[in-house]
C-alpha positions in Angstrom: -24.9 12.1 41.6 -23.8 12.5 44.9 -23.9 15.8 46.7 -20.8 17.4 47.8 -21.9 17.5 51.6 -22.1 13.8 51.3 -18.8 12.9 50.9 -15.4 13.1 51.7 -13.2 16.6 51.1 -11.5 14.7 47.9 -14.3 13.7 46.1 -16.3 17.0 46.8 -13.9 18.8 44.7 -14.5 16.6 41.7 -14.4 18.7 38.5 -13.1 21.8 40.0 -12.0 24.1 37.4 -9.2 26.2 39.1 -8.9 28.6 37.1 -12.3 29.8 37.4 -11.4 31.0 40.8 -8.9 33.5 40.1 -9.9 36.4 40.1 -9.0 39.4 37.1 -7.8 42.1 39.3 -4.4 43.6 37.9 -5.3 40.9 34.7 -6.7 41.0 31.2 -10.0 40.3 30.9 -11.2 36.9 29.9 -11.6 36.5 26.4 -14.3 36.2 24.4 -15.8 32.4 23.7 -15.4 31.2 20.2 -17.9 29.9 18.1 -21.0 32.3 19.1 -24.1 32.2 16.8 -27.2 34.8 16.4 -30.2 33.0 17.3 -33.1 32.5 14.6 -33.9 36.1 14.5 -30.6 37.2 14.5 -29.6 38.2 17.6 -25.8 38.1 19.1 -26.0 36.2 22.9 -25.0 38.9 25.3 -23.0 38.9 28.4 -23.3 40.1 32.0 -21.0 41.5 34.1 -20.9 42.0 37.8 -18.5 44.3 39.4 -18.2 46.5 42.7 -15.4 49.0 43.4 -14.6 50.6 46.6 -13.5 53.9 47.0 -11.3 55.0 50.5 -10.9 58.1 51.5 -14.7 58.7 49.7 -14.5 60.6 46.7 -15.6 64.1 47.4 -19.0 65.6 46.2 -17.3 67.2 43.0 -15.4 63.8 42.2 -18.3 61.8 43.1 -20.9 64.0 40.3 -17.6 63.1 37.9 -18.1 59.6 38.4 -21.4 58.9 37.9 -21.3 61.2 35.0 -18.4 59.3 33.6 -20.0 56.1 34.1 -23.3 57.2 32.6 -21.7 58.3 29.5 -19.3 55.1 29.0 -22.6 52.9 29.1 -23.9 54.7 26.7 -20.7 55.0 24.1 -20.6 51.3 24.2 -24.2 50.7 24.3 -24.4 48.4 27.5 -27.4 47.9 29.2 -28.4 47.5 33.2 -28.4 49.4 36.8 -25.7 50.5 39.3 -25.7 52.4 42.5 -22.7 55.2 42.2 -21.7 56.2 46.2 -19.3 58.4 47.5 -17.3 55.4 48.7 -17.6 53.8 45.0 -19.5 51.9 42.5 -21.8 48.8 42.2 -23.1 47.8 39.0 -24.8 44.7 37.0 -24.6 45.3 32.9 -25.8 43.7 30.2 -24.2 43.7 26.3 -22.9 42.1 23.4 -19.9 40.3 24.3 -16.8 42.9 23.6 -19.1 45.8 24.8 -18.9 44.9 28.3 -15.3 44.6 28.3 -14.6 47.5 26.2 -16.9 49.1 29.2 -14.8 47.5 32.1 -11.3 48.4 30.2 -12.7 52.0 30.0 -13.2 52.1 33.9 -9.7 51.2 33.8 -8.1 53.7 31.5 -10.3 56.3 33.6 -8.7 55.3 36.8 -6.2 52.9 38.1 -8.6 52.1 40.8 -10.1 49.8 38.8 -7.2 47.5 38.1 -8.6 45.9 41.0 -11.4 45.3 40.3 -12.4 42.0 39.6 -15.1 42.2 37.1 -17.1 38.8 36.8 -18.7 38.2 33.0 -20.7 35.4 31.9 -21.1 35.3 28.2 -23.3 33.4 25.8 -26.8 34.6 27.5 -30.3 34.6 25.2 -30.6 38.3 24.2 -34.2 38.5 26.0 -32.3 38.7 29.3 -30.4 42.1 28.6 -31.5 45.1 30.4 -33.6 47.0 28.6 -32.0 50.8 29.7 -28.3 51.5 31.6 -29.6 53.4 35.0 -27.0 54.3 37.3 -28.2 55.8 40.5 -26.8 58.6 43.0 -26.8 57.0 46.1 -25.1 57.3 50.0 -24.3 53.7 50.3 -23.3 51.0 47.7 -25.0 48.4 50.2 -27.8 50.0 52.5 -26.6 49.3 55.8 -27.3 52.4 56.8 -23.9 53.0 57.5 -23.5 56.0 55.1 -19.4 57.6 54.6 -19.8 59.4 58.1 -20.1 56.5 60.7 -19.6 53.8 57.5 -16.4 51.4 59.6 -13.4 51.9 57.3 -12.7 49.6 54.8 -8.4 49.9 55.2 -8.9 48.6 59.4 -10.8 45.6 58.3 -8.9 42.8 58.8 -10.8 40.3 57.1 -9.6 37.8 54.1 -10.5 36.8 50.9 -10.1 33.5 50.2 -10.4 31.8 46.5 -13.1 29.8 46.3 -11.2 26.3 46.3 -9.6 27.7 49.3 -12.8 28.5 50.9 -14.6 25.3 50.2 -11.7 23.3 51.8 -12.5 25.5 54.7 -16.1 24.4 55.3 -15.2 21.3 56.2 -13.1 22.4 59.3 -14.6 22.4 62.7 -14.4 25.2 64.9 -15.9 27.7 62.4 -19.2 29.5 61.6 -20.0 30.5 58.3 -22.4 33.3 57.6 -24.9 33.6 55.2 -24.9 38.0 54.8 -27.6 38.5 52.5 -31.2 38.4 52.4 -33.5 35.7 54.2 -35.8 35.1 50.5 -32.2 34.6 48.8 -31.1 32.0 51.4 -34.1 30.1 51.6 -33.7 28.9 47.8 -30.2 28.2 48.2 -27.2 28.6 50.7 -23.6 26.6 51.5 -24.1 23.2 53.3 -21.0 22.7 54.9 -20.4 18.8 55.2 -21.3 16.8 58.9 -18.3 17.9 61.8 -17.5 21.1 59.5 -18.8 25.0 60.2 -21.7 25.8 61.5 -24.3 27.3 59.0 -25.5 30.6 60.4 -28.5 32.7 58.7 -29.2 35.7 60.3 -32.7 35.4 58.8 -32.9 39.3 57.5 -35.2 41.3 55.1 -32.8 43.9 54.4 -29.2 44.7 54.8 -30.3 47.2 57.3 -30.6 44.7 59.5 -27.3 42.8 59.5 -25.8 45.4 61.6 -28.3 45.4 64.3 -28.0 41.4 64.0 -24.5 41.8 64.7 -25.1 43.8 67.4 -26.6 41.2 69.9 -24.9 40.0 72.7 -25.8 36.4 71.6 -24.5 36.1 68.0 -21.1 38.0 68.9 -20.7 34.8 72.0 -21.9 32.3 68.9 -19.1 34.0 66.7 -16.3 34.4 69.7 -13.7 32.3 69.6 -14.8 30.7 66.0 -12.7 31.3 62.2 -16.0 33.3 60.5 -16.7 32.4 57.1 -19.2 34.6 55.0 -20.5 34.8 51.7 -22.9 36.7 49.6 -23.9 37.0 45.1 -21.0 38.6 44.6 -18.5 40.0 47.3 -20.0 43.0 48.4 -21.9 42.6 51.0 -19.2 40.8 52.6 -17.0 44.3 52.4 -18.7 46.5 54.8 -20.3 43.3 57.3 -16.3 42.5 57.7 -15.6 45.6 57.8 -18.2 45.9 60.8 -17.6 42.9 62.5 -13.8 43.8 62.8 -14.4 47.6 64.0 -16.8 45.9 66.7 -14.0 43.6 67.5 -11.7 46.5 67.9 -14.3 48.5 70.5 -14.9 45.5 72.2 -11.7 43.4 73.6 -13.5 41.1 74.7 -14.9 39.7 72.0 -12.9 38.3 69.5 -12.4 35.5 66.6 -10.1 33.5 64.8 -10.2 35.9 62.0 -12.8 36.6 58.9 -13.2 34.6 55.6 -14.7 35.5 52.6 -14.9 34.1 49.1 -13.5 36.3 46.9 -15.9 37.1 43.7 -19.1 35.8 46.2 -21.1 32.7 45.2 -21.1 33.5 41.7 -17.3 32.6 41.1 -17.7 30.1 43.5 -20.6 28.1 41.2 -18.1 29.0 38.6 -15.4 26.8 40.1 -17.4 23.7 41.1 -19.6 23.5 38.4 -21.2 20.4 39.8 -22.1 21.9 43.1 -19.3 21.7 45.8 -20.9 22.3 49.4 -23.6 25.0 47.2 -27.2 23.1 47.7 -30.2 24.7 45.9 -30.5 27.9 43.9 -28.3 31.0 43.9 -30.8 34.7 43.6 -29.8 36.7 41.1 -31.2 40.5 40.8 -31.2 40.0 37.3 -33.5 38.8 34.5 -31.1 35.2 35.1 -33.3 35.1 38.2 -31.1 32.5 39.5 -27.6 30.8 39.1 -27.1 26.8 39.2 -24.0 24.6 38.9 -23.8 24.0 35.5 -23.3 19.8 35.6 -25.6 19.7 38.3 -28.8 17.6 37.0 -32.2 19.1 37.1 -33.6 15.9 39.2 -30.3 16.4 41.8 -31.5 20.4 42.2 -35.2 19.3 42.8 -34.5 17.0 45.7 -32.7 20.2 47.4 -35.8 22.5 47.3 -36.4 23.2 51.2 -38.3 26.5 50.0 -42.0 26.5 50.2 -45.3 28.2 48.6 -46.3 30.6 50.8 -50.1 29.1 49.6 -50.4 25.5 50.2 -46.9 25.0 52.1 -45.5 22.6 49.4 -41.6 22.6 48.4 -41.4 24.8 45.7 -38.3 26.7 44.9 -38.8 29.8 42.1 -39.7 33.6 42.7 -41.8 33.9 39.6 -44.9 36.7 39.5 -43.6 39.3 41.7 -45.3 38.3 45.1 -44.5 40.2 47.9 -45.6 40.0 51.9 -48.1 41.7 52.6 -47.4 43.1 55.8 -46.8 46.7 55.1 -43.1 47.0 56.9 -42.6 43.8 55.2 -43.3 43.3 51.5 -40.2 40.8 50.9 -40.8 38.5 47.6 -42.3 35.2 48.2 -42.5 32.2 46.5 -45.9 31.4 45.0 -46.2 27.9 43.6 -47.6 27.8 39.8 -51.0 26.4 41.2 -51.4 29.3 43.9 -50.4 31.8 41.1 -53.2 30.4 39.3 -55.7 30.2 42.1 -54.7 33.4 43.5 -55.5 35.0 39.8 -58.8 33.7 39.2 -59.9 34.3 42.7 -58.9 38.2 43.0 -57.1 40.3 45.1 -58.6 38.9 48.7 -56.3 35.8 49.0 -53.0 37.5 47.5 -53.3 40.1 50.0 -53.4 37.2 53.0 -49.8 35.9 52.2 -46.8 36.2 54.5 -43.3 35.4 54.4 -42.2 32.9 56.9 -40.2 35.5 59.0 -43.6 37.7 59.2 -45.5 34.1 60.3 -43.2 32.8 62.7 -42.9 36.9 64.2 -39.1 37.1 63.7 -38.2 40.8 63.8 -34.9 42.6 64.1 -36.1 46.3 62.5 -36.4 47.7 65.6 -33.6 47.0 66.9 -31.3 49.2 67.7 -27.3 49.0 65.4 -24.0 48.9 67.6 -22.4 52.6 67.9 -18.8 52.5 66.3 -16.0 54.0 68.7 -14.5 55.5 65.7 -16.7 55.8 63.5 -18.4 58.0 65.6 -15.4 60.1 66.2 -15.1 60.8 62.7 -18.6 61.8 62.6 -18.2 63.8 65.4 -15.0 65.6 63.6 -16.5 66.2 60.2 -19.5 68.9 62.2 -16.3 70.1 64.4 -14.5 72.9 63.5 -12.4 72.6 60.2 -14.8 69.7 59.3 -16.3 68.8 56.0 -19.7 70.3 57.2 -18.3 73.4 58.3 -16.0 73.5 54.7 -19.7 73.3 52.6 -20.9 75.9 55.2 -18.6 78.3 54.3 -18.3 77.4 50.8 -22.0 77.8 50.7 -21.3 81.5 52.3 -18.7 82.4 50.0 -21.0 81.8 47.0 -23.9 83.8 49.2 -21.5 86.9 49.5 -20.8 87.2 45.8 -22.2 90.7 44.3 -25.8 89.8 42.3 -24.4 89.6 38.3 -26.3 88.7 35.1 -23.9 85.7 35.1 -25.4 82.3 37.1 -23.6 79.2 38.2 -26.1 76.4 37.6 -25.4 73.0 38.8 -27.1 69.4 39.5 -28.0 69.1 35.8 -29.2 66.0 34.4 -27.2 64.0 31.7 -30.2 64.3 29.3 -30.6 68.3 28.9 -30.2 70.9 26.2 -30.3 74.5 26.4 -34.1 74.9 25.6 -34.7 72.5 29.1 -32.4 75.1 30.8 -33.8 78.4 29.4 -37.4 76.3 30.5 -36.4 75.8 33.9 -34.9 79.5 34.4 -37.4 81.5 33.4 -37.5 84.4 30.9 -34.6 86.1 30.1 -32.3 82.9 29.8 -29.8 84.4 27.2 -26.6 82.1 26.8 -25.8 78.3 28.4 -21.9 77.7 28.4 -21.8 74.3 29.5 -18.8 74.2 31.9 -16.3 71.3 31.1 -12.9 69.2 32.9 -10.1 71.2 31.4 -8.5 68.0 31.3 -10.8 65.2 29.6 -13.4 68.5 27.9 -16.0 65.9 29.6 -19.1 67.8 31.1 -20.3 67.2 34.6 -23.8 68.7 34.9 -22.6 72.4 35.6 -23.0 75.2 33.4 -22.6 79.5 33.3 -26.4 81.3 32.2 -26.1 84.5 31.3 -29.3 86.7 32.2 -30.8 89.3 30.3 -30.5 91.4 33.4 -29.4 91.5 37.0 -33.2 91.7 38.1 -33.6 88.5 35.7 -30.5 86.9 37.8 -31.6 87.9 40.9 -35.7 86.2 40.4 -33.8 82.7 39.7 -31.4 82.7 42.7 -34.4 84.1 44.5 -36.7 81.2 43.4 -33.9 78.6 43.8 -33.4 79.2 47.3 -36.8 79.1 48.0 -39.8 76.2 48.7 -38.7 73.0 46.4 -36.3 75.4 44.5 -35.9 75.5 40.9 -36.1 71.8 39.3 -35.6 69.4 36.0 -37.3 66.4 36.4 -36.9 65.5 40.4 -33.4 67.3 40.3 -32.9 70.6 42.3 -30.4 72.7 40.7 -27.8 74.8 42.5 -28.1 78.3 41.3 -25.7 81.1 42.9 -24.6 84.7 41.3 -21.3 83.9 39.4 -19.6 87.5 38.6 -16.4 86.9 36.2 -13.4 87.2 37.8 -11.1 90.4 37.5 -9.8 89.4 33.9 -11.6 86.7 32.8 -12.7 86.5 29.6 -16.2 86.7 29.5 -18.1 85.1 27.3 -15.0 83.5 26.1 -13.9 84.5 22.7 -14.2 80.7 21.1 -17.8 80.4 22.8 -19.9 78.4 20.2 -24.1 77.6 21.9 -24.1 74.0 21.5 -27.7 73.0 22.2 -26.5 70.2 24.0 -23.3 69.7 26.7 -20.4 67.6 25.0 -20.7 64.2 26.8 -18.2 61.6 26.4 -19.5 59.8 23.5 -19.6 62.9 22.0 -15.4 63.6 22.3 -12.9 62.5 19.4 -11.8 58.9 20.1 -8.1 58.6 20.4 -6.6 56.3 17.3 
């Protein structure tokens, strides 16, 4: 078998399977394969599904708690497995389940919100079981990618003029001259596998990072924007969104700075992983692509295993031979380092029955060869900054929490608490626990619309002296806590004619979660 870099555009894109690389935005969802079989124990296969979603304008703080709630408690009513980061500017997740739980899970984003019709949600089915996620953890988080580009000086998504391109599209592409393509993610993902445009097409480009914090400050030098000026910019990452913000920062940079300028910004949409999908025998993809999930890594599927070893360029980071797996957890062992290596099965073994003292001598090859970009300082975004600048100006969002913060403050002490920042997993006892003494009644505090609870509820106190010790103790030191979460506790008087307690209050133990609501028929 001939690699696709080795030969003409026509006979690179042998066994391309179109279809595969279209994306589902705004369509159903693929259906399920026939003819699935439980293993020897009894066990379904299960299917993965990657999906980001970004959110512009950000979602506000009390939309934002909403989503992640929402998004905790649809896992769990369809029982899918895996991790996500939930950000004010959206939601990134990898989940694991049976076949029809994961799209029962992605249909349910969309009947939540019409947002995420356009989503393309990317599922491969037919996976051994052992490879599901054990737990669904969905984490709080500023950024979906850590650029350290958080909402405030993030550039916006709706300027950025960049592309997608389908991945047939994008490997025609490769072969012109007069472009760069860029390689956005890590520099221990590219070194097992990355594009190889064919000879007199782009120019490969890897920025050789650690971390996505870098990418920005890569950007940032004089000498890549003069590689990149004048050039059509491919780029490409896992899954699509890395690709968002870079383009998103390469074109705001573009915008500050007339002088430097491009023929424009490519990206495949739905990332390497529909790309594989399309040209199952390899296209222009040579090696392995990283996965951040118990696949470990993705291959073309016709590819043979003898055609994959010959395009090892990886080494040990023991004996310097080609070896191309992540297996054992290795990391760097520079301390501002601590990448994952690659650790040859003979190393591994070696390293095990020598002890600690040689495992702690191995270095990446950016650490060896003393590439750094960490300190580094990232470009300063014209308006990005300006929007910073406006949300601590007057009418800005900082000085809205300020005085919502001193509107609660004011309120007259009453035996009645607002408590907020609760964790999913809590019942009354945890709450009455965390208060104190004198913790009478929890009224969990739900949407009026969907009854869904968010992780606020009303105490009532025993006494205004009791009310008064909490808000005391929340406001002081590390406050009041469950777990690692610091709760928000203010005096919360009823209202002139409010009902209070209401007259249908019921103490559930626990708050009515989602899975917990009548399903519609």
């Amino acid at each position: 078998m001939v690699a696709g870099w080795q030969v003409g555009l026509k006979e690179s894109m042998d066994g391309i399977v179109t279809a595969s690389a279209r994306s589902v935005a705004h369509k159903s969802l693929p259906p399920i394969p026939e003819g699935q079989q439980p293993d020897s124990y009894g066990k379904w296969p299960i299917s993965i599904m990657l999906f980001y979603q970004y959110v512009e304008p950000a979602w506000t703080p009390k939309l934002h708690r909403r989503a992640l709630a929402f998004v905790q408690a649809l896992g769990k009513k369809h029982g899918v497995t895996g991790r996500g980061r939930c950000a004010t500017e959206g939601l990134n997740c990898t989940v694991t389940g049976e076949a029809q739980a994961v799209r029962d899970f992605a249909q349910g984003l969309r009947d939540w919100d019409s947002l995420f019709d356009n989503t393309d949600f990317k599922i491969t089915d037919g996976l051994d079981p052992f490879k599901k996620f054990k737990s669904l953890t969905i984490q709080k988080k500023e950024e979906l990618v850590a650029y350290g580009l958080p909402v405030a000086v993030a550039p916006s998504l709706k300027d950025n003029l960049a592309k997608h391109v389908e991945a047939d599209q994008y490997h025609k592409m490769m072969a012109d001259s007069d472009t760069v393509i860029i390689d956005v993610r890590n520099r221990y993902e590219t070194e097992i596998g990355h594009f190889q445009p064919p000879p007199g097409g782009a120019e490969f480009i890897d920025p050789k990072v650690r971390n996505s914090h870098e990418l920005p400050k890569w950007l940032g030098m004089p000498e890549v924007q003069e590689k990149l000026k004048g050039k059509k910019v491919m780029m490409y990452c896992t899954g699509g969104i890395r690709c968002e913000r870079f383009s998103a920062l390469l074109s705001q940079i573009k915008q500050d700075n007339p002088e430097f300028q491009t023929q424009g910004e490519f990206m495949v949409r739905g990332g390497i992983e529909r790309y594989m999908r399309t040209f199952p025998k390899g296209g222009y993809w040579k090696g392995k692509n990283f996965l951040f999930d118990k696949r470990q890594e993705q291959v073309p599927e016709l590819k043979p295993e003898e055609e994959l070893q010959k395009e090892v360029e990886s080494k040990c980071c023991g004996c310097k031979k080609q070896y191309g797996l992540y297996r054992g957890q290795f990391k760097c062992t520079l301390e501002d380092c601590q990448v994952p290596i690659i650790v040859c099965p003979e190393c591994r073994t070696e390293i095990e029955a020598s002890g600690p003292s040689k495992k702690h001598k191995l270095q990446c090859a950016l650490c060896e060869e003393g590439y750094r970009l960490r300190d580094l300082e990232a470009p300063q975004l014209k308006k990005a900054e300006k929007r910073k600048a406006e949300s601590l100006g007057p009418g800005g969002v900082a000085e809205k929490a300020a005085k919502r913060r001193q509107k609660f403050a004011e309120l007259p002490p009453s035996r009645r608490l607002f408590v907020g920042s609760l964790p999913l997993a809590v019942d009354v006892g945890t709450v009455r626990e965390a208060l104190g003494s004198g913790a009478e009644m929890v009224h969990w505090i739900t949407d009026k619309t969907s009854g869904v609870w968010y992780g606020s509820t009303f105490v009532q106190m025993a006494s205004k002296s009791d009310a008064k010790r909490v808000v005391k103790e929340a406001s002081e030191g590390t406050g009041i806590r469950i777990g690692k979460r610091k709760l928000r506790v203010s005096f919360a008087p009823p209202a002139e004619g409010d009902e209070w307690p209401p007259s249908d209050f019921n103490q559930l133990d626990r708050p009515p979660l989602l899975v917990d609501l009548p399903q519609k028929k």
